[in-house]
ZAFIDO-658032 format. One record per residue: x, y, z of N, C-alpha, C in turn; residue number from 1. Coordinates in Angstrom, 3 decimals. Layout:
REM ZAFIDO-658032
X;Y;Z;X;Y;Z;X;Y;Z;NUM
...
***
This chain:
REM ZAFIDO-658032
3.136;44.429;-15.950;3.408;44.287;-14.529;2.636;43.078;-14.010;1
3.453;42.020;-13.308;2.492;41.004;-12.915;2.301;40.964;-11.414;2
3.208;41.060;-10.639;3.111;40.584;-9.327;4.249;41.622;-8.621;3
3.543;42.980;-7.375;3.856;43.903;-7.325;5.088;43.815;-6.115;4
6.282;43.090;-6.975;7.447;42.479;-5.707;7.964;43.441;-4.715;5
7.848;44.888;-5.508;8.663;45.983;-4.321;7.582;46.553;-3.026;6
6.547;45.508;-3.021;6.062;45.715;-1.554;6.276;44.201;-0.891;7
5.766;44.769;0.427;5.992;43.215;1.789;4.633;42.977;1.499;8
4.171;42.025;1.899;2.869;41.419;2.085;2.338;42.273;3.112;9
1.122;42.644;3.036;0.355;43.853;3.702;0.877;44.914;4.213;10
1.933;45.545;2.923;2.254;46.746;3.395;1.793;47.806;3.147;11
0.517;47.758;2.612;-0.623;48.979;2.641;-0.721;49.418;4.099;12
-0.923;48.089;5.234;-1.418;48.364;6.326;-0.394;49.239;7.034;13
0.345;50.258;6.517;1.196;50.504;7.446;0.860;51.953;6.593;14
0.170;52.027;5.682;0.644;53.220;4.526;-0.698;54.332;5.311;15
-0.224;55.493;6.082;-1.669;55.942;6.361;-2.666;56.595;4.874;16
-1.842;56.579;3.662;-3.141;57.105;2.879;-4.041;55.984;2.433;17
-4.118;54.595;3.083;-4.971;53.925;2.920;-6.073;53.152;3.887;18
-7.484;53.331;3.830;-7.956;53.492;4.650;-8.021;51.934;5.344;19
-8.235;51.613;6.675;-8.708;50.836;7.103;-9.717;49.686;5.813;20
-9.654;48.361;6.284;-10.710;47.555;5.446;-10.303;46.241;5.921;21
-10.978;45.312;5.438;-11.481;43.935;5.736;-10.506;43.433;4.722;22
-9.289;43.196;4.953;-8.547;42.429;4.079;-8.529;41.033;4.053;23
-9.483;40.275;4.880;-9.489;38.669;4.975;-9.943;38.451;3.932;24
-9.315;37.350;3.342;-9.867;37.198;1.785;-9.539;37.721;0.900;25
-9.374;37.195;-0.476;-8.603;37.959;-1.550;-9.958;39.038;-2.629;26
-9.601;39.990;-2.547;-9.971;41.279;-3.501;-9.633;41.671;-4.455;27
-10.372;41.809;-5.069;-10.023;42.357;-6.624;-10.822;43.666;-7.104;28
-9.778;44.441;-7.401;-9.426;46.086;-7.572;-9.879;46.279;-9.062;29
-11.247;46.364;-9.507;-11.183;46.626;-10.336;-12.132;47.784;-11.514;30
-12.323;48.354;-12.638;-12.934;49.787;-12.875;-14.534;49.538;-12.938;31
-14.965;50.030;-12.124;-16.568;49.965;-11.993;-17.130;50.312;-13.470;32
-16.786;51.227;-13.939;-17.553;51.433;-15.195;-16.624;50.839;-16.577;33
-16.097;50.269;-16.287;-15.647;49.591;-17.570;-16.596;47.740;-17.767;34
-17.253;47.839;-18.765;-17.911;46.655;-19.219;-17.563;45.501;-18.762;35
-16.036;45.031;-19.569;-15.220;43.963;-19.131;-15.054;43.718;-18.225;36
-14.918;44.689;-16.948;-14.557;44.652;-15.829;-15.720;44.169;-15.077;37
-17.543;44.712;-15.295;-18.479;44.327;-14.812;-18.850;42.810;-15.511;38
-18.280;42.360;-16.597;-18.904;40.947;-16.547;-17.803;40.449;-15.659;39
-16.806;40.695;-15.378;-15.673;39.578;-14.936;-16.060;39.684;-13.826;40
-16.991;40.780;-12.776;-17.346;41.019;-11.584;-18.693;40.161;-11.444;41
-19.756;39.930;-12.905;-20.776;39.362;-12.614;-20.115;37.568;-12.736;42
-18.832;37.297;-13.522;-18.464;35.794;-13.271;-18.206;35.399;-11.985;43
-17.411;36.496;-11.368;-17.031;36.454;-10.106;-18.020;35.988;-9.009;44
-19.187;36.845;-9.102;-20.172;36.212;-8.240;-20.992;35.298;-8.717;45
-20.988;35.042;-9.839;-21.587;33.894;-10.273;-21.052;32.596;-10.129;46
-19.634;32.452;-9.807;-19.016;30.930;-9.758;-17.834;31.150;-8.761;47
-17.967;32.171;-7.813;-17.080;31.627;-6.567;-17.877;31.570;-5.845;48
-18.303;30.075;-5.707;-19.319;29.353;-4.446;-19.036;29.652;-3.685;49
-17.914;29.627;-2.864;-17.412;29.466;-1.782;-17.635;31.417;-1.058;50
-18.132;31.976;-1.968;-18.301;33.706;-1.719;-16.997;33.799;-1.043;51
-15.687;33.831;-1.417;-14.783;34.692;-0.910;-14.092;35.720;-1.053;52
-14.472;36.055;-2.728;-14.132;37.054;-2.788;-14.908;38.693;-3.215;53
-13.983;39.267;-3.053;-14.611;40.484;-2.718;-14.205;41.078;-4.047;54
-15.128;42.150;-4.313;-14.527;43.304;-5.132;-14.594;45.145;-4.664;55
-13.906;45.651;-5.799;-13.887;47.089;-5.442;-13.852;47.305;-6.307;56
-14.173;48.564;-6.268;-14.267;49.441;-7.855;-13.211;50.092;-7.542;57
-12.335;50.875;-8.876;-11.334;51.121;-8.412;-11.617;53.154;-8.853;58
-12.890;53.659;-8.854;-13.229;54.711;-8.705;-13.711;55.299;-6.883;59
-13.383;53.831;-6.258;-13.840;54.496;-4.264;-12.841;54.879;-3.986;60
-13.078;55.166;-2.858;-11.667;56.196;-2.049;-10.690;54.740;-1.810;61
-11.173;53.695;-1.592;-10.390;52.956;-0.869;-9.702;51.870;-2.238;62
-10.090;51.832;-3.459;-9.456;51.667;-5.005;-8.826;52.512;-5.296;63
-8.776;53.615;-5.523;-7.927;54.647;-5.521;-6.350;54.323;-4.473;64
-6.672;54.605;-3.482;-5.889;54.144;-2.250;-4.810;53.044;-2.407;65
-5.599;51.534;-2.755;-4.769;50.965;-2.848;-4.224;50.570;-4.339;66
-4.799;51.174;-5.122;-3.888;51.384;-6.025;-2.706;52.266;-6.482;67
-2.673;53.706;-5.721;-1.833;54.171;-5.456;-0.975;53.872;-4.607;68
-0.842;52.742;-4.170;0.167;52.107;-2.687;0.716;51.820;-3.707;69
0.263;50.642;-4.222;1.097;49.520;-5.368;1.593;49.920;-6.549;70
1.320;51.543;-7.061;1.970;52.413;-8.077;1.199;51.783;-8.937;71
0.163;51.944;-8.957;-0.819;51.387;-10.242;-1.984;53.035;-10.436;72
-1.734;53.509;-11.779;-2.663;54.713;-11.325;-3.956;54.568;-12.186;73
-4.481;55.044;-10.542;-5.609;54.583;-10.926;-6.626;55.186;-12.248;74
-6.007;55.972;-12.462;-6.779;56.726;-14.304;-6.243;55.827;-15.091;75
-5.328;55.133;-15.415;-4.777;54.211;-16.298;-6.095;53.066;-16.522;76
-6.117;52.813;-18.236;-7.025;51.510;-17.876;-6.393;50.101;-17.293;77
-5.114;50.507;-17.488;-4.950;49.072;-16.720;-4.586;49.008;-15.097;78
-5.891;48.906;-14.693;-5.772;48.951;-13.351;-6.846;47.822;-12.522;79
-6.364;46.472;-13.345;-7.168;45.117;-12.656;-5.996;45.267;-11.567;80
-6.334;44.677;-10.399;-5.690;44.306;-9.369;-6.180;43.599;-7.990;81
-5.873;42.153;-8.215;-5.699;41.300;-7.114;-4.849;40.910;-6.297;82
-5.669;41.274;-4.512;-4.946;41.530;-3.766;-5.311;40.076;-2.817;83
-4.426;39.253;-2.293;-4.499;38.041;-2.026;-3.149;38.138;-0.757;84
-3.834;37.916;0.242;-2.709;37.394;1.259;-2.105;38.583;1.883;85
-2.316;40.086;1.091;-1.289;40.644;1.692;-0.547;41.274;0.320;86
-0.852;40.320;-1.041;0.248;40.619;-2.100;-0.730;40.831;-3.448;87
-0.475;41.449;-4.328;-1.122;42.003;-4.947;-0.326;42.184;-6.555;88
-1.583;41.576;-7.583;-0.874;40.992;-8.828;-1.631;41.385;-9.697;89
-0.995;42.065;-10.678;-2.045;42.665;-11.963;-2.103;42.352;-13.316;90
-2.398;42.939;-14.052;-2.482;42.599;-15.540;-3.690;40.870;-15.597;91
-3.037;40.617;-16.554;-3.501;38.991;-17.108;-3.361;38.058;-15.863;92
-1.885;38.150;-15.385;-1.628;37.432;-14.048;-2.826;37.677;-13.021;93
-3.304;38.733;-13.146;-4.258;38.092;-11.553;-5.657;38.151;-12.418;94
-5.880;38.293;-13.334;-6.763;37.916;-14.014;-7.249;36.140;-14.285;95
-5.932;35.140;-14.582;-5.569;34.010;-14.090;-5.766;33.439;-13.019;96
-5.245;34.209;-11.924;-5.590;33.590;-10.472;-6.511;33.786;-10.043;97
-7.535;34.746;-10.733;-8.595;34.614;-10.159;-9.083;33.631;-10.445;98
-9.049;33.339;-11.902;-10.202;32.079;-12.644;-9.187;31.286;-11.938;99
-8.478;30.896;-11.144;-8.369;29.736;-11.022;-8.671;29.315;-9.194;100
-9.152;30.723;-8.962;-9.792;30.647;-7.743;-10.339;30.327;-7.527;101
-11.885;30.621;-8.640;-13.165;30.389;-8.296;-13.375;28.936;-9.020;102
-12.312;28.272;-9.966;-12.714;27.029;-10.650;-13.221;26.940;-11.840;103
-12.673;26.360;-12.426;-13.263;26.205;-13.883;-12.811;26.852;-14.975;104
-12.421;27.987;-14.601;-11.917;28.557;-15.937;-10.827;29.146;-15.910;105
-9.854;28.063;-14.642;-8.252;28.195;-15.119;-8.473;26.924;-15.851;106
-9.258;26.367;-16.649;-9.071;25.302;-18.018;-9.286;26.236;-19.356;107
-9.571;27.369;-19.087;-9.312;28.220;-20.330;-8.247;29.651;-20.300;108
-8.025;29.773;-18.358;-6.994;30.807;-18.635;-6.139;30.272;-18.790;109
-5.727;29.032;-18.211;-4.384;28.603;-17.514;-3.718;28.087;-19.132;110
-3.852;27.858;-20.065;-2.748;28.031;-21.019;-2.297;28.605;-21.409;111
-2.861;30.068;-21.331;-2.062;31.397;-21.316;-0.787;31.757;-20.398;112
-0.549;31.132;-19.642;0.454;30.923;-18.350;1.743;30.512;-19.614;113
1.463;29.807;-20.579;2.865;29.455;-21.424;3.048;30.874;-22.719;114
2.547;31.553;-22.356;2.866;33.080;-23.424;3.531;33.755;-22.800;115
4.615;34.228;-22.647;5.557;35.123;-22.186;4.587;36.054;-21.360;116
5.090;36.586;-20.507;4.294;37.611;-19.645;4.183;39.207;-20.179;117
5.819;39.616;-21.281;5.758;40.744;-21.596;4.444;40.535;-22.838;118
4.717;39.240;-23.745;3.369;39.159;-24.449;1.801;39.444;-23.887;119
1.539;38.708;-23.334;0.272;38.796;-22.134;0.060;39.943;-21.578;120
1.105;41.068;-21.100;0.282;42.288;-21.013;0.563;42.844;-22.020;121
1.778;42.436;-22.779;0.717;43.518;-24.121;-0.706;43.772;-25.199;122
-0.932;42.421;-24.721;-2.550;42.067;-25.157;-3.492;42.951;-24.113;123
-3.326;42.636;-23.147;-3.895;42.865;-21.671;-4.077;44.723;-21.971;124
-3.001;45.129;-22.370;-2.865;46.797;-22.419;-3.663;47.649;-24.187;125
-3.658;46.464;-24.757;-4.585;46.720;-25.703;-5.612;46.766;-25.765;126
-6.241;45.965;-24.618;-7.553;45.492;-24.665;-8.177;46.453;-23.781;127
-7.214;46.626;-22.247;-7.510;47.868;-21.335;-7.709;49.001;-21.980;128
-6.778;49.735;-23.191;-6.651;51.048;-23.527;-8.113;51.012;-24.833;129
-8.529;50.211;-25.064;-9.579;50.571;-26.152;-10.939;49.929;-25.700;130
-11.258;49.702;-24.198;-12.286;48.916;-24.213;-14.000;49.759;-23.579;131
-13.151;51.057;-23.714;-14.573;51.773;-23.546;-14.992;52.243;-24.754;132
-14.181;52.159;-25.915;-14.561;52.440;-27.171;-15.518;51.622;-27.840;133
-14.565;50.193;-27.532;-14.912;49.081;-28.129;-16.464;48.645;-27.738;134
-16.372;48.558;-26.456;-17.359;47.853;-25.584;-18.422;48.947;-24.544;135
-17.895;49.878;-24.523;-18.632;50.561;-23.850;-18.473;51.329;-22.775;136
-19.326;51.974;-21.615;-19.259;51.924;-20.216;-20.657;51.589;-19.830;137
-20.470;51.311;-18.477;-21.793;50.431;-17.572;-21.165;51.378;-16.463;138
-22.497;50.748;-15.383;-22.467;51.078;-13.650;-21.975;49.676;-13.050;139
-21.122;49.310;-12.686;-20.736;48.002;-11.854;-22.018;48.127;-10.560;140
-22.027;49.576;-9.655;-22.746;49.655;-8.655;-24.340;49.471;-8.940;141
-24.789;50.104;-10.124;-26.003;50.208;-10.498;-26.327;49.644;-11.255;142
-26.187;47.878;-11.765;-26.686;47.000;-12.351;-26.451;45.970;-11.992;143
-26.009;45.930;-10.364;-25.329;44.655;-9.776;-26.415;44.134;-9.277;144
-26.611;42.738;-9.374;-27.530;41.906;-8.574;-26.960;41.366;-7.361;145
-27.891;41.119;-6.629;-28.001;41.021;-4.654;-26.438;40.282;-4.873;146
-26.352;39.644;-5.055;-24.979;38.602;-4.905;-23.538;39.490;-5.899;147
-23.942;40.444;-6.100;-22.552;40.955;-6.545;-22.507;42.006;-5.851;148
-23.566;42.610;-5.477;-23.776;43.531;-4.128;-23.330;43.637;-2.880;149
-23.201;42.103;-2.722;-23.216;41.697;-1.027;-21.365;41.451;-0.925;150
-20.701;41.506;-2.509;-19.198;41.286;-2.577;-18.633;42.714;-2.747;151
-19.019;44.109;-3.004;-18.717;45.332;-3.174;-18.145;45.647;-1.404;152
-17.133;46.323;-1.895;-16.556;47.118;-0.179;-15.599;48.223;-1.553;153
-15.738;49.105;-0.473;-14.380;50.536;-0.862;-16.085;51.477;-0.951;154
***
């Protein structure tokens, strides 16, 4: 799944099982205790200067929430999700746009953009479904430093 077309651009805001939030700025929905997920949260605050974006774990009421808007469930490991503008894109794809948000390392995602997309999440769904085996679990909340702290909402 790359880019979640059967919604409008901020049509959470209309959905009452999702709560109120600070949607200025693009967010990224993603599993607090999955490893992968906490370094890509510690790159995140480590090289988007510009601090714009935000994250969530997708174990709060308000990850949950909007991942159930966008039919992404949230027990599934594959449940990265960046929400930008209103629109909201998962798998590898917003994994991509992020690095190419913060700079620099859409020069190592962005050739992945020429692999078929059904290829790309099937990597993406391999890597999701075995990576607490592989790699572990962590606390995203409870090993975050001040600057990945100050990007947490949900």
């Amino acid at each position: 799944m790359q880019h979640t077309d059967s919604q409008s651009a901020y049509s959470y805001r209309d959905d009452p099982s999702v709560p109120d939030f600070d949607d200025r700025g693009p967010i990224t929905f993603m599993d607090g205790d999955c490893v992968l997920c906490t370094m890509g949260a510690r790159l995140i605050a480590r090289f988007d200067v510009a601090r714009k974006i935000k994250i969530c774990p997708v174990q709060s009421t308000l990850g949950q929430a909007v991942l159930h808007h966008f039919g992404v469930d949230p027990a599934s490991p594959e449940t990265w999700l960046y929400l930008v503008d209103g629109r909201a894109y998962t798998s590898i794809d917003a994994i991509i746009r992020v690095g190419a948000r913060i700079g620099g390392w859409e020069l190592i995602l962005q050739p992945l953009r020429v692999v078929p997309g059904p290829i790309l999440d099937w990597i993406y769904r391999r890597i999701a479904r075995n990576r607490y085996r592989v790699f572990g679990r962590t606390d995203m909340c409870g090993v975050a430093d001040q600057n990945l702290r100050d990007r947490l909402i949900g």
